[in-house]
PyMOL Python script that loads the backbone (N, CA, C, O; Angstrom):
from pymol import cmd

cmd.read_pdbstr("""\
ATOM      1  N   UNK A   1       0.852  -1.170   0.000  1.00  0.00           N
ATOM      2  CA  UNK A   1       0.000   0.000   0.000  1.00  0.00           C
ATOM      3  C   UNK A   1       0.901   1.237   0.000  1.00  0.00           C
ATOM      4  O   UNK A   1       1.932   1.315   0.669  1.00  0.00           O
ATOM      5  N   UNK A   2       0.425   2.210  -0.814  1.00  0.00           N
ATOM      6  CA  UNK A   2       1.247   3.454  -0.838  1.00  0.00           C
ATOM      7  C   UNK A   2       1.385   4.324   0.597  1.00  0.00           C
ATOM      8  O   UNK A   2       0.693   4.195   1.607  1.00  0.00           O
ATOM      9  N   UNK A   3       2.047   4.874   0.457  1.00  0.00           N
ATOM     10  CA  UNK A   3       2.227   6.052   1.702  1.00  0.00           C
ATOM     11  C   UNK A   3       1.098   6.861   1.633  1.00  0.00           C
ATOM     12  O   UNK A   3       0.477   6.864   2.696  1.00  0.00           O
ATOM     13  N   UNK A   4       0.555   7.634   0.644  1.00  0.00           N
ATOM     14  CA  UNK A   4       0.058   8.292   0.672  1.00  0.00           C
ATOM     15  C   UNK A   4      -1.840   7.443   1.319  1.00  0.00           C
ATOM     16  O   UNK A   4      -2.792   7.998   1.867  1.00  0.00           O
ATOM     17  N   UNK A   5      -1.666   6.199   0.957  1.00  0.00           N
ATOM     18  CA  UNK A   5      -2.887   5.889   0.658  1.00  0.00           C
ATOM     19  C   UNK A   5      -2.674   4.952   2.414  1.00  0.00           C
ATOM     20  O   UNK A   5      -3.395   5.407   3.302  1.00  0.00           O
ATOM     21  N   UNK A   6      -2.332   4.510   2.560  1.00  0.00           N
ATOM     22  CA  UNK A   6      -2.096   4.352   4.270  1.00  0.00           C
ATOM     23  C   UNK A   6      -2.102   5.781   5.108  1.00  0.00           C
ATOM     24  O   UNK A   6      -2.292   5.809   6.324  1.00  0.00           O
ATOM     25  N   UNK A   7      -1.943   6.586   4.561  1.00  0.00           N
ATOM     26  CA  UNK A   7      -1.952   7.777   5.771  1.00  0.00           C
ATOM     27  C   UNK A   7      -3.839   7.858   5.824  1.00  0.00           C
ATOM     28  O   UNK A   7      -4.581   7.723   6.798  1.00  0.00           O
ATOM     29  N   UNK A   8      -4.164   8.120   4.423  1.00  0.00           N
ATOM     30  CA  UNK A   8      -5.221   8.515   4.564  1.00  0.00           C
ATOM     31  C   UNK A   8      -6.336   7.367   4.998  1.00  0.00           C
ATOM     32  O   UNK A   8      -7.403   7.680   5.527  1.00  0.00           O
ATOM     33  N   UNK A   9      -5.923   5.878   4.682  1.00  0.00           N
ATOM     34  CA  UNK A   9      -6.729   4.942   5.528  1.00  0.00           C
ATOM     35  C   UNK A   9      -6.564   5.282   7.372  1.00  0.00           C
ATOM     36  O   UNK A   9      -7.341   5.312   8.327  1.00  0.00           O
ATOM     37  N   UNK A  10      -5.342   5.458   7.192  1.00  0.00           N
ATOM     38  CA  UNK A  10      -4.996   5.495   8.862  1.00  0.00           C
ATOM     39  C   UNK A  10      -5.853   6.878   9.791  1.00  0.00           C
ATOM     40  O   UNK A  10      -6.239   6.911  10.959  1.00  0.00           O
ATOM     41  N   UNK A  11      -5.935   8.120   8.470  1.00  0.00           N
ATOM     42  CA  UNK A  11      -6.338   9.084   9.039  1.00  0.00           C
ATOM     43  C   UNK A  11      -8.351   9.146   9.271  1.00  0.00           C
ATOM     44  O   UNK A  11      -9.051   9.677  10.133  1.00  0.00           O
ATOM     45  N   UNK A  12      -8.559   8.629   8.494  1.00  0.00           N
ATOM     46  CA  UNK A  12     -10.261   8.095   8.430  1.00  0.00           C
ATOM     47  C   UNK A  12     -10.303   7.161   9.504  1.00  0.00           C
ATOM     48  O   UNK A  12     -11.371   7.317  10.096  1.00  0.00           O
ATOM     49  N   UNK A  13      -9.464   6.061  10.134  1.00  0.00           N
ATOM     50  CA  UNK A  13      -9.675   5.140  11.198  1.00  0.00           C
ATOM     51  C   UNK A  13      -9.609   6.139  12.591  1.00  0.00           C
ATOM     52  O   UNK A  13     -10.493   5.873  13.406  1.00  0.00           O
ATOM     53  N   UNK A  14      -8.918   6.969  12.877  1.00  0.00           N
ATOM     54  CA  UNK A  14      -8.697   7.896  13.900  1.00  0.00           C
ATOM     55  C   UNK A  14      -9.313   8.745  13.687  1.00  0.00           C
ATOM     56  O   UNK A  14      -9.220   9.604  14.564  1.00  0.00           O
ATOM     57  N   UNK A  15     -10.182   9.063  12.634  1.00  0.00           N
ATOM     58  CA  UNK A  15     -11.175   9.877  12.903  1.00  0.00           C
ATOM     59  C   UNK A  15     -13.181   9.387  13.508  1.00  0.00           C
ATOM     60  O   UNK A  15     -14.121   9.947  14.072  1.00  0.00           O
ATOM     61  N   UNK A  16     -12.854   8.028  12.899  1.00  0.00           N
ATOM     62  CA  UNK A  16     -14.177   7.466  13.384  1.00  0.00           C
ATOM     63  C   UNK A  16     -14.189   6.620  14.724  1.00  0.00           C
ATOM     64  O   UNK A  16     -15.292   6.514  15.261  1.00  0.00           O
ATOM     65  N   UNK A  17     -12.738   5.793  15.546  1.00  0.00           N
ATOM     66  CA  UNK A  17     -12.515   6.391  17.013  1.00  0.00           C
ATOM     67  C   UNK A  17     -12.791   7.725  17.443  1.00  0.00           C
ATOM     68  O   UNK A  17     -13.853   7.813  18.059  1.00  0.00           O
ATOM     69  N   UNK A  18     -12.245   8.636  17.323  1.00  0.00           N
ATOM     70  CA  UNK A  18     -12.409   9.839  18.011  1.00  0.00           C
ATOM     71  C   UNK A  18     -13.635  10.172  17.950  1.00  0.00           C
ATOM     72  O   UNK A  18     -13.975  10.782  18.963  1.00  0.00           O
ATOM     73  N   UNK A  19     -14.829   9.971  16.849  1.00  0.00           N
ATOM     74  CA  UNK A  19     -15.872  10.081  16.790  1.00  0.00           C
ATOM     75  C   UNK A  19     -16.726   9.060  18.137  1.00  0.00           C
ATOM     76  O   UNK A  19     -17.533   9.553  18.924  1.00  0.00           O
ATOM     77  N   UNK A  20     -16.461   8.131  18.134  1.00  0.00           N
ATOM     78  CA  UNK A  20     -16.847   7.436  18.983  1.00  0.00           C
ATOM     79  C   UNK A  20     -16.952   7.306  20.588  1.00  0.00           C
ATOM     80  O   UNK A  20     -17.829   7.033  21.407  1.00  0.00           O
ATOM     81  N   UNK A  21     -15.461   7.678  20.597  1.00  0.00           N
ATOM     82  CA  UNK A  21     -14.534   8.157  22.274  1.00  0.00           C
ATOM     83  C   UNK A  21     -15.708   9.915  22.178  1.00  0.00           C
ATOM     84  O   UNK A  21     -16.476   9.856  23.139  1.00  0.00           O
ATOM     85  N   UNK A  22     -15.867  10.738  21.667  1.00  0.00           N
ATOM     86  CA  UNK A  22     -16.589  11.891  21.991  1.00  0.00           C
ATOM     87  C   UNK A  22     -18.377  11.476  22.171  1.00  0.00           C
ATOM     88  O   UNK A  22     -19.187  11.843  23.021  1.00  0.00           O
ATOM     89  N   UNK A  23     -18.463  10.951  21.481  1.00  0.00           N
ATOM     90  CA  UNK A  23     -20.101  10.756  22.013  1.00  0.00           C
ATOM     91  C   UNK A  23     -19.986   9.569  22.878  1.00  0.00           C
ATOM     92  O   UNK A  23     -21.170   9.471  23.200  1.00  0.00           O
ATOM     93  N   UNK A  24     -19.408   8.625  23.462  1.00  0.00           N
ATOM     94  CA  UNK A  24     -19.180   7.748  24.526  1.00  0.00           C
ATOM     95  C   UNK A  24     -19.212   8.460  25.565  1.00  0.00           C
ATOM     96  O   UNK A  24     -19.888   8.136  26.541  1.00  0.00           O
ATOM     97  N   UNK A  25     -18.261   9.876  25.506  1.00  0.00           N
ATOM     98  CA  UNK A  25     -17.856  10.500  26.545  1.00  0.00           C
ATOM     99  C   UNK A  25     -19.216  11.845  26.938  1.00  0.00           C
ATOM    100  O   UNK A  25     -19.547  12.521  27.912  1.00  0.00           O
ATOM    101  N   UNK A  26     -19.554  11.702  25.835  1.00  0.00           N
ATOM    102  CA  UNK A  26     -20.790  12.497  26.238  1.00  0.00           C
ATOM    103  C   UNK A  26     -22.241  11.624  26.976  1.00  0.00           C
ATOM    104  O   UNK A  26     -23.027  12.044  27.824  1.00  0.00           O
ATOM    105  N   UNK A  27     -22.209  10.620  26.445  1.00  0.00           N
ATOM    106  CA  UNK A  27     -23.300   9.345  26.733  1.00  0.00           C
ATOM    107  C   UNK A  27     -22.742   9.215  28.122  1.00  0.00           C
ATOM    108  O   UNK A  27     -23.715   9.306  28.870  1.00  0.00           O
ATOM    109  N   UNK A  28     -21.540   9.029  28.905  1.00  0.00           N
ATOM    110  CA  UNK A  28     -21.658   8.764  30.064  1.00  0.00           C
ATOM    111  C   UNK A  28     -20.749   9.572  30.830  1.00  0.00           C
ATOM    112  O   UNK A  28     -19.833   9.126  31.520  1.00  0.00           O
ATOM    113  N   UNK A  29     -21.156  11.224  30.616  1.00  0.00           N
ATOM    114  CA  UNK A  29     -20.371  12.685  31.287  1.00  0.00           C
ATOM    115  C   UNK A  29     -19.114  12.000  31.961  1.00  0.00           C
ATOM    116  O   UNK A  29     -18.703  11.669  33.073  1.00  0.00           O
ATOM    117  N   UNK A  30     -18.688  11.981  30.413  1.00  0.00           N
ATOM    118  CA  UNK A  30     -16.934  12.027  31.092  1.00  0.00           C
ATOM    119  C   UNK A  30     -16.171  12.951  30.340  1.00  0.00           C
ATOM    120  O   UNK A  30     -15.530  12.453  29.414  1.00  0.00           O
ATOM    121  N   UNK A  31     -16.088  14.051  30.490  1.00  0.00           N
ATOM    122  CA  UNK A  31     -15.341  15.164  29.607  1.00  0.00           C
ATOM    123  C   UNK A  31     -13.661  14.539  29.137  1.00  0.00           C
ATOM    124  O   UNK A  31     -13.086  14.854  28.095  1.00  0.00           O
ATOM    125  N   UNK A  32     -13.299  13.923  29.839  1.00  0.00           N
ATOM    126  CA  UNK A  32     -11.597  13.996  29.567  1.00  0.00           C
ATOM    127  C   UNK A  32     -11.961  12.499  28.332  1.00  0.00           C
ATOM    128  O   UNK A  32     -11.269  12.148  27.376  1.00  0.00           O
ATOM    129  N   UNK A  33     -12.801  12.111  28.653  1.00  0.00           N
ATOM    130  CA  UNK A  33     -12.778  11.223  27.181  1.00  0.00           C
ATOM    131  C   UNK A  33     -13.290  11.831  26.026  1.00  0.00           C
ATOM    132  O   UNK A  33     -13.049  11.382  24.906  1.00  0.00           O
ATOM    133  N   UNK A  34     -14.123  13.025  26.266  1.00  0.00           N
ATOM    134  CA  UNK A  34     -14.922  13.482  24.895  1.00  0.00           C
ATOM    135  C   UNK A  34     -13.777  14.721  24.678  1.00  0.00           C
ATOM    136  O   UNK A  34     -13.769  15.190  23.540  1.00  0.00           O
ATOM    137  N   UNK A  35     -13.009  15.183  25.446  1.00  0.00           N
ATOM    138  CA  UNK A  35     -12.260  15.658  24.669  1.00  0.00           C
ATOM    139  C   UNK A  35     -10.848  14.795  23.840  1.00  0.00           C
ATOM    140  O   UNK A  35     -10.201  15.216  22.881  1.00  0.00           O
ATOM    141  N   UNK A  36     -10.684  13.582  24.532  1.00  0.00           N
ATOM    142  CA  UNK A  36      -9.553  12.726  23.824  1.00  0.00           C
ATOM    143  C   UNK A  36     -10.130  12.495  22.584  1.00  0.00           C
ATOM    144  O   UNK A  36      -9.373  12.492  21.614  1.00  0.00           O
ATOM    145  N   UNK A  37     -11.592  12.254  22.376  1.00  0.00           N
ATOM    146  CA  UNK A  37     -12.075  11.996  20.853  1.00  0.00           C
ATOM    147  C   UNK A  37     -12.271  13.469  20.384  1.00  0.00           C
ATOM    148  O   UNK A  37     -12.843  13.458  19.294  1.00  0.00           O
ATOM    149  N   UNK A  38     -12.039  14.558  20.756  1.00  0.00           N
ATOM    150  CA  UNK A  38     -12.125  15.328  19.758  1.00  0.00           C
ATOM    151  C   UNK A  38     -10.570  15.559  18.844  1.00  0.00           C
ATOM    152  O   UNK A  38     -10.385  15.895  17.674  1.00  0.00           O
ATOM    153  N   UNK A  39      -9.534  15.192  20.030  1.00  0.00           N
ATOM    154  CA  UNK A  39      -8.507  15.190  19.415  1.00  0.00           C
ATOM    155  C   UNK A  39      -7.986  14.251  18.815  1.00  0.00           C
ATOM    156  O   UNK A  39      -6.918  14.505  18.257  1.00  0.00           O
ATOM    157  N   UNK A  40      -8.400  13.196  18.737  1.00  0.00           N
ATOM    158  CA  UNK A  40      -8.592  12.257  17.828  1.00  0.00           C
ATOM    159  C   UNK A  40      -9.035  12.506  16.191  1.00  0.00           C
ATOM    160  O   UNK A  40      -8.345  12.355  15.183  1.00  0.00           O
ATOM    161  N   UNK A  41      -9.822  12.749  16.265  1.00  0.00           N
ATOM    162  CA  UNK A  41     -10.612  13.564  15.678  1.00  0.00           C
ATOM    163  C   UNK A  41      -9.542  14.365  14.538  1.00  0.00           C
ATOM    164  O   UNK A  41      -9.232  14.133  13.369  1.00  0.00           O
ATOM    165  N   UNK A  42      -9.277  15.112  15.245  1.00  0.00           N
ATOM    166  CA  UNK A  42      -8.499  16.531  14.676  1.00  0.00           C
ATOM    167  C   UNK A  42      -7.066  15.873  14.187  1.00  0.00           C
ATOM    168  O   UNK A  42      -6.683  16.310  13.102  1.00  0.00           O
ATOM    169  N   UNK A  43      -6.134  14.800  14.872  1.00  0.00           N
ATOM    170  CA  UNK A  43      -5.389  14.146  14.618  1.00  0.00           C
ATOM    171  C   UNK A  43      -5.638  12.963  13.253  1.00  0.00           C
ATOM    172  O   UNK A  43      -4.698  12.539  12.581  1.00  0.00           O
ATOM    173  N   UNK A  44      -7.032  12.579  13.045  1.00  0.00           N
ATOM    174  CA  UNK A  44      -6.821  11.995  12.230  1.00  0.00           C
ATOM    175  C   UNK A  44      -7.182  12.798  10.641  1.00  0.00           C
ATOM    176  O   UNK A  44      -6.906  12.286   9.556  1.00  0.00           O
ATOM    177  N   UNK A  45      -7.671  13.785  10.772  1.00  0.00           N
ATOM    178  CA  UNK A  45      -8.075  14.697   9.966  1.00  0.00           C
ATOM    179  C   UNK A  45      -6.480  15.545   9.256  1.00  0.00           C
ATOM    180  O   UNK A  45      -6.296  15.886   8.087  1.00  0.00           O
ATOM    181  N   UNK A  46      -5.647  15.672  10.295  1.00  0.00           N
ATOM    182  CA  UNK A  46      -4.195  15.950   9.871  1.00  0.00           C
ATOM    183  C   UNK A  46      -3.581  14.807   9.227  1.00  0.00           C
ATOM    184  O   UNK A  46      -2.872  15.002   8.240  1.00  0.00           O
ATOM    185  N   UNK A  47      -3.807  13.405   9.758  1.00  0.00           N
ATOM    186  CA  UNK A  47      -3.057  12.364   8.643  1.00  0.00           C
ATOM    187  C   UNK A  47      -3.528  12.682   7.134  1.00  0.00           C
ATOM    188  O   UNK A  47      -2.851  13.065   6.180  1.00  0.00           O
ATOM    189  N   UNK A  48      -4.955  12.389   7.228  1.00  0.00           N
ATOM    190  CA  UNK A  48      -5.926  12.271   5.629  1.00  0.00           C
ATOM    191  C   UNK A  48      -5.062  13.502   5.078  1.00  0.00           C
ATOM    192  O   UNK A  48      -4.379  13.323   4.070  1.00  0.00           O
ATOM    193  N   UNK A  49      -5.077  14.641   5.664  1.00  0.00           N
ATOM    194  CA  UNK A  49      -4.594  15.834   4.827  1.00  0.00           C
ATOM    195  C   UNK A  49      -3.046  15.359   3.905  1.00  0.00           C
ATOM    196  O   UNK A  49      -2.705  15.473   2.727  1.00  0.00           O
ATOM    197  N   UNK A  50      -2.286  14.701   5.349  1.00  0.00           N
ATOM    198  CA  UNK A  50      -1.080  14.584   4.970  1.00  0.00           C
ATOM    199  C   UNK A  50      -0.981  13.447   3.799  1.00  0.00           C
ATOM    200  O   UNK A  50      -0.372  13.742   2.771  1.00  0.00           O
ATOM    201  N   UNK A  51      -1.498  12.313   3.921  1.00  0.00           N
ATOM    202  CA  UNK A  51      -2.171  11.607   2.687  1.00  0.00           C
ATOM    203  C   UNK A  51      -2.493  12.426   1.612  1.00  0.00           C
ATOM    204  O   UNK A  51      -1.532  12.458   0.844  1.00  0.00           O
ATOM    205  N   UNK A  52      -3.367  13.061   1.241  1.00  0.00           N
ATOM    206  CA  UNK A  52      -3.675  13.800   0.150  1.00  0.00           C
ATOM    207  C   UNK A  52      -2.724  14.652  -0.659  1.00  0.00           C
ATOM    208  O   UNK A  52      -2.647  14.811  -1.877  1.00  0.00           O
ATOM    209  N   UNK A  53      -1.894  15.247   0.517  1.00  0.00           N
ATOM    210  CA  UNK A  53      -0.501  15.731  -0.181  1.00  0.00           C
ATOM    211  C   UNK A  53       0.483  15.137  -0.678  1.00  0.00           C
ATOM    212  O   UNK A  53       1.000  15.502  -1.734  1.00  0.00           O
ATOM    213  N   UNK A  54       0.868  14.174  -0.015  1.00  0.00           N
ATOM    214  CA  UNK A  54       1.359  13.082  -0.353  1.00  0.00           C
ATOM    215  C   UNK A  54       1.190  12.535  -1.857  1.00  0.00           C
ATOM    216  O   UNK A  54       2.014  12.568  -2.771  1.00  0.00           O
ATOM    217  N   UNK A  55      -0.344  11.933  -1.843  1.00  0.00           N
ATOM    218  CA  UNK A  55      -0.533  11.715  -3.233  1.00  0.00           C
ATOM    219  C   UNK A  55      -0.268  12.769  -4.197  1.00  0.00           C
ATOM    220  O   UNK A  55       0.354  12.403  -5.195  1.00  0.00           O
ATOM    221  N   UNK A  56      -0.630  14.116  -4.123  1.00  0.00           N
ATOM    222  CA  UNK A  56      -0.629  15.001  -5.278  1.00  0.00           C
ATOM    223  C   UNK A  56       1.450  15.250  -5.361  1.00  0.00           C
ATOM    224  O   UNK A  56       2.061  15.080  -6.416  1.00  0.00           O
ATOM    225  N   UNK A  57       1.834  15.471  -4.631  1.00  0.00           N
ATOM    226  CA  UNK A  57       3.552  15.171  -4.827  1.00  0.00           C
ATOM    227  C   UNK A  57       3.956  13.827  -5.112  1.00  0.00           C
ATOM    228  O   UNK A  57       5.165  13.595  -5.112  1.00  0.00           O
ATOM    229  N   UNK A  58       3.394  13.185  -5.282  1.00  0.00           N
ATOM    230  CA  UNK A  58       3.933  11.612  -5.774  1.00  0.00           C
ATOM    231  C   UNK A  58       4.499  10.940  -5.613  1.00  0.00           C
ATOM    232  O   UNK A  58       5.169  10.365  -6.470  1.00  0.00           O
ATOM    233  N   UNK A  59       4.477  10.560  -3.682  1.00  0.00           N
ATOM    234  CA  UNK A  59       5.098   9.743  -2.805  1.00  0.00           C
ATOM    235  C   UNK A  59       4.463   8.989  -2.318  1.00  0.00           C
ATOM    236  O   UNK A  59       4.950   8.203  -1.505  1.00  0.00           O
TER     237      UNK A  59
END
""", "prot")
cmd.dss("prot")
cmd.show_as("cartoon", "prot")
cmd.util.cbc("prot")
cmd.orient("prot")
């Protein structure tokens, strides 16, 4: 699998954890988990990006 195309699988998987860890954490008021899924979240949204660049430079 390419680099580019593993970042962005990797970055869609850490984004639908973090999705999960934030409404978990909201379903049973635990803030320090709904904010770990937001940064999750935001972390996996920076891989996909980095994926996408990746592909358009041709690595």
């Amino acid at each position: 699998m390419k680099s580019s195309m593993k970042d962005k699988v990797e970055g869609a998987y850490h984004e639908a954890t973090g999705k999960l860890k934030e409404v978990a954490g909201k379903v049973i008021d635990n803030a320090e988990l709904e904010v770990k899924g937001r940064n999750e979240q935001a972390s996996g949204k920076v891989q996909e990006k980095i994926g996408e660049v990746k592909k358009v430079m041709g690595s």
